[in-house]
N, C-alpha and C positions, 0 to 999 in steps of 0.2 A: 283539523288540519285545513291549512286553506287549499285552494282549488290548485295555484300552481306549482306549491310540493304534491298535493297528489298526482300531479300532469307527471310531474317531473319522474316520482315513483314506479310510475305505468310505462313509462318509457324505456327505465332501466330493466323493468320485470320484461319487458317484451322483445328484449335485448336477447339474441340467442345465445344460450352458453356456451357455444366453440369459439365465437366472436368474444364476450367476456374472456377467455380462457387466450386467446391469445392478443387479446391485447395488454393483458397482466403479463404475463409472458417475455413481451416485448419490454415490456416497464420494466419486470424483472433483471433482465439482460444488460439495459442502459445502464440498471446502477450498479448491477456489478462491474460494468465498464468501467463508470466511473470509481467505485470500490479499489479497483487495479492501479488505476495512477497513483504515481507519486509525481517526486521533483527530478526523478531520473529518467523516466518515460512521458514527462508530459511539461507543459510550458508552465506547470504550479512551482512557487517558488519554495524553498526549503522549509521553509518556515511552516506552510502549509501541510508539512506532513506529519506533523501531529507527533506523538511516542510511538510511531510504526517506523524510525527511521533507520534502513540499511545501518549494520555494522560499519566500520571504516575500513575500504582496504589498502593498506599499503603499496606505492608505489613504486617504490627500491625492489630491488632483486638481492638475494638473501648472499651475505657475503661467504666467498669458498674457504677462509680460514676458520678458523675454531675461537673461541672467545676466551680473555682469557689474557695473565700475562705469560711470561717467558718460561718454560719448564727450566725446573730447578731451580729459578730465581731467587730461594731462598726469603728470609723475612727480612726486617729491616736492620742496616748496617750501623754499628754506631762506630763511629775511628775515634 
């Protein structure tokens, strides 16, 4: 190995472990941040959201009749 990967080795190894541990941590967190956005919560545009994208919902309000034609309306007339 040359000297400045070992430097470099030495430096990680003397790194204390609650400092390692939360600076993962921290790294952690950002990308589950980032994980969370879509194009409904963040300035990404639609396209960027990949095959995770929200169902569609309708924005009509459900009509108060029944569907459907005319009761009894019988089948079709021939004269």
């Amino acid at each position: 190995m040359n000297s400045a990967r070992e430097a470099e080795l030495l430096a990680i190894i003397r790194i204390p472990q609650q400092q390692i541990i939360e600076r993962l941590s921290a790294e952690i967190a950002e990308l589950k941040a980032q994980l969370a956005k879509n194009s409904g919560n963040s300035g990404k545009p639609p396209s960027g959201d990949g095959l995770k994208k929200p169902a569609p919902k309708s924005q009509r309000e459900q009509g108060k009749r029944a569907s459907g034609g005319q009761p009894d309306a019988g089948g079709r007339r021939g004269s």
